[in-house]
Structure formats: C-alpha cells, structure tokens
N, C-alpha and C positions, 0 to 999 in steps of 0.2 A: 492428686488423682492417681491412683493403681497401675503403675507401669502394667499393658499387656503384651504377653508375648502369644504370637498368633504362628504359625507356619501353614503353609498350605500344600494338602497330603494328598495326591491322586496316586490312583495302580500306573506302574509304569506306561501300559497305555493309554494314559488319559495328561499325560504330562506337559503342558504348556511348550510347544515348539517355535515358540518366538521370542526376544525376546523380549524384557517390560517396557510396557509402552505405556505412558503418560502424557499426559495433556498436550496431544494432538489437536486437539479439535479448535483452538485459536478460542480459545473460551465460549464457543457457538455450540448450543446444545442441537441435534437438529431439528430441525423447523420444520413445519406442513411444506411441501412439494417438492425439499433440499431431495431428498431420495430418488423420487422418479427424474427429476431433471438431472440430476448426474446420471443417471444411469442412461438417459436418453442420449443427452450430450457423448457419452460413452460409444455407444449403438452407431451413433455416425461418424463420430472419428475416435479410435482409439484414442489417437493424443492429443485430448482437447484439453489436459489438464496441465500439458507443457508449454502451451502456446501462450505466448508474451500476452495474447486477446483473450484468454479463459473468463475474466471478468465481466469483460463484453457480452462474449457468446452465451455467459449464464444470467446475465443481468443482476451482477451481485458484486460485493465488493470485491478486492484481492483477497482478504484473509480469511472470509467467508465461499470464498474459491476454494479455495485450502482445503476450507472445512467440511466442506461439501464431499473434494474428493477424497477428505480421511473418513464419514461417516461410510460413507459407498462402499469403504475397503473395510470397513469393521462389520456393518452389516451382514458384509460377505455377498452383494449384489455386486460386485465388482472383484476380479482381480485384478494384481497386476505382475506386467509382464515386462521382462530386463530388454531393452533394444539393447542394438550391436555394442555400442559405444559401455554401456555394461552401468552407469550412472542414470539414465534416461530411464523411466520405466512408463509403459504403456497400461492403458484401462481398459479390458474388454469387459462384456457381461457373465458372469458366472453361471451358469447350469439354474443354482437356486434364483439368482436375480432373475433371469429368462423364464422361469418359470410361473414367477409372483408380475413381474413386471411389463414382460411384452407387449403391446399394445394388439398385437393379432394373438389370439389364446392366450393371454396369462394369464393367471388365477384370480388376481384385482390388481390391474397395473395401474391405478388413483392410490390404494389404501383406503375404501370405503369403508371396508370393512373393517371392524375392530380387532377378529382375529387377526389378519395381518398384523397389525401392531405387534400382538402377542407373540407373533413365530417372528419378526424382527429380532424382538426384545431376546428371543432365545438364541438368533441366528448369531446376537450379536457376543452371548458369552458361551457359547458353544467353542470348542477349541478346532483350531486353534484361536486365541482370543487377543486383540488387538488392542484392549479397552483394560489394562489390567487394576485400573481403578474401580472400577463396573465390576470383572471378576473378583475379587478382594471383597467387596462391600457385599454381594448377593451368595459368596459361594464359604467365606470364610469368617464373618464379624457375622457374630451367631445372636448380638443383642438384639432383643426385636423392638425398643425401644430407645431412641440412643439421641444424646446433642451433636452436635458438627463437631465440635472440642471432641468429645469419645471417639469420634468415627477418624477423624484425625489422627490423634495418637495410634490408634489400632493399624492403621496404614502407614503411619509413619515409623512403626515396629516392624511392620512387612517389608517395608523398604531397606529398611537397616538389614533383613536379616537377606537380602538378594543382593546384599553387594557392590550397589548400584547406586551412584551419584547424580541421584534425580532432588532437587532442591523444595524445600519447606513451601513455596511458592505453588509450583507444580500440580504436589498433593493439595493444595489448598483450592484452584484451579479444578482440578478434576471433583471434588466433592462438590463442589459451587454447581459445578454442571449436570454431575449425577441427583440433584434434588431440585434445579432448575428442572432438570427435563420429567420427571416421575411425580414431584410434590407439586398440587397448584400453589401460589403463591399466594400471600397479601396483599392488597393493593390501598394501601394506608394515603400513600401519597400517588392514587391513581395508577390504572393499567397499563402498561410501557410494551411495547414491540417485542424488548427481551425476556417478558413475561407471561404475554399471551399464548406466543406462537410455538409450542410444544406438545406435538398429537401425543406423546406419550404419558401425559399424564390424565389420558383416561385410560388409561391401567388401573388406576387407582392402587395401586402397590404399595407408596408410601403416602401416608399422610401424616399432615402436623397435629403433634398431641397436644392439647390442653391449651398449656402456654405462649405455642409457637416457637417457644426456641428449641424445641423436642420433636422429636420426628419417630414416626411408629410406622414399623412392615405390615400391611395387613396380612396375616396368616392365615386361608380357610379359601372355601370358594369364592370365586370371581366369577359374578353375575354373567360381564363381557368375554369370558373366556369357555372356547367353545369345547365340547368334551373331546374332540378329534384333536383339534390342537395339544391337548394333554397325553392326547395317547399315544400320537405323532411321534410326540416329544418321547415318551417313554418307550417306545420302541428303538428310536434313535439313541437315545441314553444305554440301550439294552445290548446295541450294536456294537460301542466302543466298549463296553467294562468286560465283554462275555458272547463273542459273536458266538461260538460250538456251543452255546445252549439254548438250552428252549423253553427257561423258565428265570424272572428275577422276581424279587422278592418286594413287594409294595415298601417295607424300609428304607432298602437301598433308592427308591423310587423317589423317596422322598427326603434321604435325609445326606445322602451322599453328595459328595462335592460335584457341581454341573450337574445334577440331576433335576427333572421337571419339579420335584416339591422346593429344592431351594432355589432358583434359579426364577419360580412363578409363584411363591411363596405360597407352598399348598401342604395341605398337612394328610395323615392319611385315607382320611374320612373322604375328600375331595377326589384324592385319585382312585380312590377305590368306582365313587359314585360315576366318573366319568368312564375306566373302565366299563361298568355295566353297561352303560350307556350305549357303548360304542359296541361292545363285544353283540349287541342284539342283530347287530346288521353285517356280523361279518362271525365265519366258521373259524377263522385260524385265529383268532384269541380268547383266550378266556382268562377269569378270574376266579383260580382256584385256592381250594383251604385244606393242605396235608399237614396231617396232626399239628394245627393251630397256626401254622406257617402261610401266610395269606399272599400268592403270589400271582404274577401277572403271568400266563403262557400264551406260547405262540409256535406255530407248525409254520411258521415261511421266514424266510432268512427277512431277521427286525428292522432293518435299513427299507429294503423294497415296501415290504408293509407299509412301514412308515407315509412313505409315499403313495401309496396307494390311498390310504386313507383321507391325506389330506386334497387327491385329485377328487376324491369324491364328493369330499366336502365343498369343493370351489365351484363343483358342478353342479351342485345340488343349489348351490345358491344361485346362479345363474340361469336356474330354470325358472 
C-alpha cells in the first residue's frame, strides 16, 4: 500500500489549541439521549461526573459514564472547569449547550430534530476540537472512497508526524467508532445494542460502498440538512478565518480545512443553493458574483449572524 503523508494546514488562527486527543470515548460512539442526560445531570450538580455514584445517577455503566462525560465535552454542550485542588474538574453547561438543550427555551432540548444532529456534528469539529480522529478523517484524508486499512494508515501518518505516542490500538478504536457512529451497519449475524443506537447515522454522510468492506463520503446535498444550518455554519467559518471582512469566497466555504463543505461534505452547487435560500429572508447576506468570483457577503459581524439565523430557524419550527 502507498505510504501517505498528510499534514494538516490551518491559518494561524484556526489552529488546533489542544492537544491530540484519541480515543476517549471508552469505545461508546454516542447514543440517543447519552447528550441531553449529561448535560442535564450537569445543570444540577456541576460534579456529578466526579462522584464515586455517577453510574447510578445516570443509570449507565462506569465506562459508559466516562463516555458520556467525554461526548458532552467534545460536543461542546459542556465545559469544564479546574476546582481549587487544580486535578478535579467540574461540568457546567456551555452558552451553545444552553441554547440547543434547556428544557425552558432551548432550541430542541430532545434532538428531534434532525438539524440538531447536524450543528452537533459541526459543534463537534469546530475548534477548538476534542475528537482529533473525527478532525483528521472529515477535514484532512481527502479520499472520498476509502477501506479502514487506508484511513488507518492515513492517521497513522498524522500521528507520526505530531509527535505524539498514542498507540496502533487507539487509532484503531477511534476509526471503529467514527463509522459505528455515521455508517449504518450490517446486521449478518442480527442487530446488537452497539449497533442500533446511533442518531448520527442519519446524517447519512458515510455510507458502505459496493462490497462493504469500502466505505464512501457522500458528497452533494443532504436532504436532512437544513439551508440555515449551512449558512450558520458558513458564517461561523467566516468569523474565525477573516472577522475585518465582509466577503468570503464560496471555495474557501467549501474546500478549506473546518469549513461547512468539508466538515458536512457539501460541494459548491450545495452551498451556493442553500445560500439563496437563506439570503431570501434576511437583508445582510448575499450571494454575490465580481468578475467570476462567487462569493458569500455579509453587512453584520459573521458570528452574531450566525446566531441569529439559526434562532429563527428553531423558532420557526416551534411555531
């Protein structure tokens, strides 16, 4: 097989501020209601995730405890906070968790909705990024078809070239879980617990090609992704690479590292149609075309936007 070498290249401010993190998650992809019951558990006692009884109080195993409290923190529906002793760290709810998840006004505190999934899924390789198997596999291994053996090696070159004494094992672990959780499975020998119970693979993002031992990105629109969700994203994207501007370029939209086209596997045709979409109901964006150069503008600082857009969307459904 063709040794690859991969390096992974952001503008200085877009650079990974943590550092590589691997297979955290106790081999548990997460599950339908692992998210809102962390976060809930959280809501009432910061440190329900230190307590000898965490297993109890969530009704789950100990290592599935774990896992619950490392999705919560990748998500980014959860920080966490140093107590005095400087070892001990507490869980409050994030600003975004509070937003998506409160039980009084959050935007869908179940995850009925499918969007949710989708601004998870961004939440979760947005930087700074906790999951750098997840970031590697969506923002740097560019094949859009690939076996477990490629995507392996590809991460196991990324690995080598950070330094970092994280073992064959690990990576092998974290791929298992990134196509547990996005690819549906086979079910040859009948449907298993650890198979089922994965909201995220109605993304439909990956699926298995042909033979099944192949796996393909779907590239293009996504039926379940909503045009606010994309534009969210691409506002937000707009924020970190170029706050002092007021114009980026549908390419970079889509082809740059952590941007909504690789990160939601959308190509330009996708973000352009979602644009329109969106730009019909709101004055401070457009999609404009200066001498052949097809770009997305915006008159309000890209962040706020951001936001704004996607309250309207939660609201709108709620009506």
């Amino acid at each position: 097989m063709t040794q690859m070498s991969l390096e992974l290249v952001y503008p200085a401010n877009l650079k990974a501020s943590v550092n590589p993190v691997f297979a955290r998650h106790e081999t548990f992809h997460p599950r339908f209601g692992w998210i809102k019951k962390g976060f809930d558990a959280a809501v009432k006692d910061k440190d329900v995730f230190l307590r000898e009884d965490a297993p109890v109080l969530l009704g789950v195993g100990k290592n599935m405890a774990r896992s619950i409290r490392y999705w919560c923190k990748a998500f980014k529906v959860l920080e966490e906070e140093s107590a005095s002793n400087q070892k001990a760290r507490f869980s409050n709810p994030s600003p975004f968790g509070s937003k998506l998840l409160n039980d009084n006004g959050g935007w869908d505190p179940f995850l009925e909705d499918p969007a949710s999934l989708w601004l998870l899924h961004w939440n979760l390789l947005k930087p700074p990024c906790y999951a750098t198997a997840w970031e590697f596999t969506f923002n740097t291994f560019r094949p859009v078809e690939f076996s477990v053996e490629e995507l392996l090696l590809a991460l196991s070159n990324y690995r080598n070239s950070l330094s970092t004494r994280i073992a064959d094992s690990s990576l092998k672990k974290d791929i298992t879980c990134i196509l547990r959780m996005y690819a549906e499975q086979d079910f040859h020998a009948g449907p298993t617990e650890d198979t089922l119970d994965c909201p995220f693979t109605e993304l439909g993002i990956i699926t298995k090609a042909g033979d099944s031992k192949r796996y393909t990105f779907r590239v293009g629109s996504k039926g379940n992704l909503p045009a606010q969700i994309i534009v969210s994203a691409c506002l937000e994207f707009a924020s970190w690479v170029g706050r002092e501007q007021k114009t980026i370029s549908i390419s970079r939209l889509t082809f740059d590292p952590r941007s909504p086209g690789m990160v939601f596997k959308l190509n330009e045709s996708a973000i352009c149609e979602a644009i329109e979409q969106v730009q019909a109901g709101w004055d401070a964006i457009r999609l404009s075309d200066t001498a052949g150069l097809i770009q997305l503008s915006y008159i309000k600082e890209p962040d706020v936007l951001a936001e704004e857009i996607l309250d309207r969307y939660y609201q709108a459904r709620m009506m």
